[in-house]
C-alpha positions as CSV (number, residue, x, y, z in Angstrom):
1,X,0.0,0.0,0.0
2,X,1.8,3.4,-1.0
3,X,1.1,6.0,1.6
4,X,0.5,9.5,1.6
5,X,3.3,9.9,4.2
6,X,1.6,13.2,6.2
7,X,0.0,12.2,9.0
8,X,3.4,12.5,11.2
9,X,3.9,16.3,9.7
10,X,2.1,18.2,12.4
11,X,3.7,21.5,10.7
12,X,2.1,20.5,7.4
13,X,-1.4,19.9,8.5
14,X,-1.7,23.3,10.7
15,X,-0.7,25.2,7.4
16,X,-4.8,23.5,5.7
17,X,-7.6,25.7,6.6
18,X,-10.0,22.2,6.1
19,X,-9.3,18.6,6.7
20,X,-11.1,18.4,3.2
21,X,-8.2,20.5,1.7
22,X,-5.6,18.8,3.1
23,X,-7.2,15.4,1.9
24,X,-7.9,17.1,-1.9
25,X,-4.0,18.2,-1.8
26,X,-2.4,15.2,-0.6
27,X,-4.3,12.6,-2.9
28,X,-3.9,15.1,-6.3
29,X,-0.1,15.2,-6.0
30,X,-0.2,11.5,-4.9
31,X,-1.9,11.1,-8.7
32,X,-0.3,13.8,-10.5
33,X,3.2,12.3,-9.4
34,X,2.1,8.8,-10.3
35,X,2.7,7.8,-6.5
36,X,-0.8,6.5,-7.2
37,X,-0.8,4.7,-10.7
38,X,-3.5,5.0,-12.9
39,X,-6.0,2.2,-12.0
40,X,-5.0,2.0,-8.3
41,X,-8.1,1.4,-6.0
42,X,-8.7,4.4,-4.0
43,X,-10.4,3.0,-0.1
44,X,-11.5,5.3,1.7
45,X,-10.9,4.3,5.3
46,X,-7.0,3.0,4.0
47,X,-6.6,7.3,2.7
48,X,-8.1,8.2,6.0
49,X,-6.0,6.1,8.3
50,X,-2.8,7.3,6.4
51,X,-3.9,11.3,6.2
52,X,-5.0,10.7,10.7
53,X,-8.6,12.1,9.2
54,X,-12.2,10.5,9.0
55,X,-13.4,9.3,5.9
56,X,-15.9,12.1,5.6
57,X,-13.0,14.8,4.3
58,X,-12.0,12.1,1.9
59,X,-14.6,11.0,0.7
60,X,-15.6,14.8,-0.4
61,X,-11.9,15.2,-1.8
62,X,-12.1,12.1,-4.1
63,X,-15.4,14.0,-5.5
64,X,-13.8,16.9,-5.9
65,X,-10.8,14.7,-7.9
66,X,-13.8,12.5,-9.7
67,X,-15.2,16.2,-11.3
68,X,-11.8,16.9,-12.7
69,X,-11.1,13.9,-14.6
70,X,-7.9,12.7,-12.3
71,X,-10.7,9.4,-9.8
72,X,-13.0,7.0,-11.8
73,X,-16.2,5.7,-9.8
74,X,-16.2,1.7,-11.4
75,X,-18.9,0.1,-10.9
76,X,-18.5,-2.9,-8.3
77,X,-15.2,-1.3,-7.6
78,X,-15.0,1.9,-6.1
79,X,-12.9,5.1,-6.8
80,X,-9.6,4.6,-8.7
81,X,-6.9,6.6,-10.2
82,X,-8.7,7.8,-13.7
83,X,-6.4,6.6,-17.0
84,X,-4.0,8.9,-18.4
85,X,-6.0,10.2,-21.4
86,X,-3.2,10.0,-24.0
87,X,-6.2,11.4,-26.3
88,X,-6.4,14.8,-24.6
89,X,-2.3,15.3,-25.1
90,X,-2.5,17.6,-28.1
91,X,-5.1,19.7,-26.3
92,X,-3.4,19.9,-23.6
93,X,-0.1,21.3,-25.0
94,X,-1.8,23.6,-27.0
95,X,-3.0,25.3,-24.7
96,X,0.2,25.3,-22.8
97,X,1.7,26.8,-25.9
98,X,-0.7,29.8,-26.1
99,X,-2.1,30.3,-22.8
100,X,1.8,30.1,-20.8
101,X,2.9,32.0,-24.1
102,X,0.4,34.7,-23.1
103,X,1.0,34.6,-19.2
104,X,4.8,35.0,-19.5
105,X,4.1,37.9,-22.1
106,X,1.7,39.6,-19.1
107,X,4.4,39.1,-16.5
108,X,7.0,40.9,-18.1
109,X,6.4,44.5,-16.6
110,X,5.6,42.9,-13.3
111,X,8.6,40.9,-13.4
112,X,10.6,40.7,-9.9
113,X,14.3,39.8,-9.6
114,X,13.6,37.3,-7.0
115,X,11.5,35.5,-9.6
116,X,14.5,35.5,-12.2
117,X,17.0,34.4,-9.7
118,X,14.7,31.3,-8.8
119,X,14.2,30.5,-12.7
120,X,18.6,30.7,-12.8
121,X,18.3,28.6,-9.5
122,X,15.8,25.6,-11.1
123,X,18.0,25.7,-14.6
124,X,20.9,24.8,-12.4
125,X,18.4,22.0,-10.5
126,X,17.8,20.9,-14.1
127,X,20.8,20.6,-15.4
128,X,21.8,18.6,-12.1
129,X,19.1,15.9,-12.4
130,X,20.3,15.5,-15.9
131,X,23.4,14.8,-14.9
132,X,22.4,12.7,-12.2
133,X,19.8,10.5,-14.4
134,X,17.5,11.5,-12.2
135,X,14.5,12.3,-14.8
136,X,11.8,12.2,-11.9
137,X,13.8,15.4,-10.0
138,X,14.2,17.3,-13.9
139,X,10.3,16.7,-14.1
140,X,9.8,18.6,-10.6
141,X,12.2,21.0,-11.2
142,X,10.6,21.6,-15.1
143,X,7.7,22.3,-13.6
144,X,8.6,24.6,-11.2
145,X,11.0,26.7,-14.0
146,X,7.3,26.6,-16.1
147,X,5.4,27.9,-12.2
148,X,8.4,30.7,-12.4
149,X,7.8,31.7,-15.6
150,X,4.5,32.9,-15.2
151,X,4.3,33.7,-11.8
152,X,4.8,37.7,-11.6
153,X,1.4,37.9,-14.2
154,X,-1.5,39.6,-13.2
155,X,-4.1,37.0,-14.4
156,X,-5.7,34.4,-11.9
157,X,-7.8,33.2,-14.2
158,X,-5.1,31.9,-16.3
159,X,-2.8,30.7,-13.8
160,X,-5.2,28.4,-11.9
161,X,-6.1,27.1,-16.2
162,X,-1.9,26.2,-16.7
163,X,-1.5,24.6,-12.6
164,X,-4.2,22.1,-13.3
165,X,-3.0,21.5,-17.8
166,X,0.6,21.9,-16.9
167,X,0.2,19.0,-13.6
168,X,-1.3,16.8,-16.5
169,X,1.1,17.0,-18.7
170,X,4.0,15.9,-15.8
171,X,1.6,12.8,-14.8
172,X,2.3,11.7,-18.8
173,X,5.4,12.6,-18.5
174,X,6.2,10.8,-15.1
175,X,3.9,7.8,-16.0
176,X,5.3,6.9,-19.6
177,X,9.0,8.1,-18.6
178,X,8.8,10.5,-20.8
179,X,10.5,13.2,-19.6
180,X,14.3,11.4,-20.1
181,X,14.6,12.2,-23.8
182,X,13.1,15.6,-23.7
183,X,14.6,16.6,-21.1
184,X,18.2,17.1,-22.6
185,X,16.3,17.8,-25.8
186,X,14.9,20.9,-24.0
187,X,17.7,22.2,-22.2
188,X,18.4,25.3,-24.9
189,X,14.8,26.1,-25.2
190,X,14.2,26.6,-21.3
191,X,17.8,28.9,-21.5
192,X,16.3,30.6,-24.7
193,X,13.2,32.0,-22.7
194,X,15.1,32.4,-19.3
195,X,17.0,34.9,-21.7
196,X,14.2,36.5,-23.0
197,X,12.4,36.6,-19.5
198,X,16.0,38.2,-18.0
199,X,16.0,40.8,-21.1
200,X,12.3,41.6,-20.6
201,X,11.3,41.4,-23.8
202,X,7.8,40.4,-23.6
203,X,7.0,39.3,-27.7
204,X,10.5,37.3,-27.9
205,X,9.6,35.0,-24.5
206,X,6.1,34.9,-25.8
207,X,6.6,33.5,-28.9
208,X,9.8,30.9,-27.0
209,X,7.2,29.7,-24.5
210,X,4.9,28.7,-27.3
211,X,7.4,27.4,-29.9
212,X,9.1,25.2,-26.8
213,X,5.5,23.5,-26.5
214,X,4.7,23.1,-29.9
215,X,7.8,21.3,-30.0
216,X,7.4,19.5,-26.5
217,X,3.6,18.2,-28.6
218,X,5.4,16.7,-31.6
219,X,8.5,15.3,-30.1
220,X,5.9,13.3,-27.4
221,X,3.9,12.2,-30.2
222,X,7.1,10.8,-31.9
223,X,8.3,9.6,-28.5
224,X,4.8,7.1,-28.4
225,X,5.1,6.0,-32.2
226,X,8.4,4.1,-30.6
227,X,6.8,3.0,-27.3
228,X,4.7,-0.3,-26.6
229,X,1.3,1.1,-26.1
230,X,1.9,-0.8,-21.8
231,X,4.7,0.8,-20.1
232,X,4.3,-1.7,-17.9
């Protein structure tokens, strides 16, 4: 049984306004890292014994989850980890491509130069994890680069949009292994918009951010045309 590991973290759970939100945040990065495969059986009473919660907060959570896509309700099974919908990829990186494009464009005369020095610092973290062949670490530290990007622009809307499409797109990465030929594939792209971002120039980093997904979309789709259609 894979556990959620945070009922010991007293520090953690006094930072959750609800037992609910805590239970919604917990089992969404357990799926979104893959710590919960797709298919894995969801039991309530297991998640609540692991989370130190009742089954109530839980249960509410894994609705929550079921409305987004990321829980299944089976029929004579229960709540499981939803599929990874290989079909929605495209959609997903396109609008990646034009919604992050137009984020990072936003951000540029908001842009703070503690945001730039933690872009500089997860470049370095990415360039370390390559090194290291650690491909799980460059997919956590990718997406925190991508978080970076946009994170100075004025537009909620949008930002809570790319959280939810960019955390989909790592769960394909993470669950097909993905990420270990794009990631040194990628390396001069994410240095080509940190440049741009650094210079300021708002169309330049625009149209980056969109050709480095457009580019992320085919090389995936070339990446599955090699793959069994199991990873496991």
């Amino acid at each position: 049984m894979t556990d959620i590991s945070v009922q010991d973290d007293l520090a953690l759970l006094a930072n959750y306004k609800t037992k609910q939100e805590l239970a919604y945040d917990a089992l969404r990065e357990a799926i979104i890292t893959c710590r919960f495969p797709p298919g894995k059986r969801l039991l309530e009473v297991e998640l609540a014994q692991q989370l130190g919660i009742s089954r109530s907060p839980v249960r509410e959570a894994l609705k929550r989850l079921g409305y987004e896509g990321l829980v299944t309700e089976i029929p004579h099974v229960g709540a499981t980890v939803s599929e990874v919908g290989l079909e929605s990829l495209h959609e997903l990186y396109l609008l990646l491509a034009v919604l992050e494009g137009l984020a990072c464009r936003e951000a540029t005369d908001f842009r703070l130069e503690a945001t730039l020095l933690a872009m500089e610092t997860e470049l370095e973290a990415m360039d370390s994890a390559i090194n290291a062949d650690s491909y799980l670490d460059w997919v956590r530290h990718n997406r925190e680069f991508h978080s970076l990007c946009r994170k100075d622009c004025p537009l909620p809307h949008v930002q809570r949009i790319l959280d939810d499409t960019q955390d989909r797109i790592h769960r394909f990465q993470i669950f097909r292994g993905a990420a270990t030929l794009r990631a040194v594939q990628s390396r001069p792209e994410h240095i080509a918009i940190y440049q741009a971002t650094k210079e300021r120039d708002a169309q330049k980093v625009e149209l980056l951010v969109r050709a480095h997904y457009l580019e992320g979309d085919r090389a995936f789709k070339e990446y599955l045309r090699t793959m069994p259609e199991d990873p496991g």
